[in-house]
C-alpha positions, -999 to 999 in steps of 0.1 A, spaced: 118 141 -105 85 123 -110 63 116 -80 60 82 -67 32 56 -82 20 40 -47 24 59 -11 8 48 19 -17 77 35 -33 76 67 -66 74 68 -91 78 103 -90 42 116 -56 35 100 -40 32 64 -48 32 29 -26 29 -8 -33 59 -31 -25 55 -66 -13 87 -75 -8 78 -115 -49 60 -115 -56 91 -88 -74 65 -68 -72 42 -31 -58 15 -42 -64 -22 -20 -76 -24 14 -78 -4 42 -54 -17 68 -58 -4 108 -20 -10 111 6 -2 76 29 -33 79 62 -27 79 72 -43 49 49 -28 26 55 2 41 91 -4 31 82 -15 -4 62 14 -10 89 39 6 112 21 -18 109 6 -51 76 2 -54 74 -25 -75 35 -33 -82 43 -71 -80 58 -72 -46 29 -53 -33 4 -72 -47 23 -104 -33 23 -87 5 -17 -76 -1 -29 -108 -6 -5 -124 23 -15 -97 43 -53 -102 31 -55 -136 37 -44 -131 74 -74 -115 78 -94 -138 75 
């Protein structure tokens, strides 16, 4: 069973994506993990659906 690509890890302050295939945080650093991406990344994982829900997520921000 291979590991999966994208998990969400806590971080101090809140949240981060580690890549575990680039070995690398990957995105932003989030103080609360949304539940949907949470979701996505507990799930499928697609890369597409993430990126979509980081940049909405992102963009709320500012």
């Amino acid at each position: 069973m291979s590991k999966r690509r994208y998990v969400a890890r806590g971080v101090p302050g809140g949240y981060r994506i580690w890549d575990n295939r680039g070995r690398k945080w990957w995105g932003d650093h989030y103080e609360l993990c949304p539940d949907d991406l949470l979701r996505e990344l507990n799930g499928d994982a697609n890369r597409e659906a993430i990126t979509a829900l980081m940049k909405r997520y992102r963009a709320l921000k500012r």
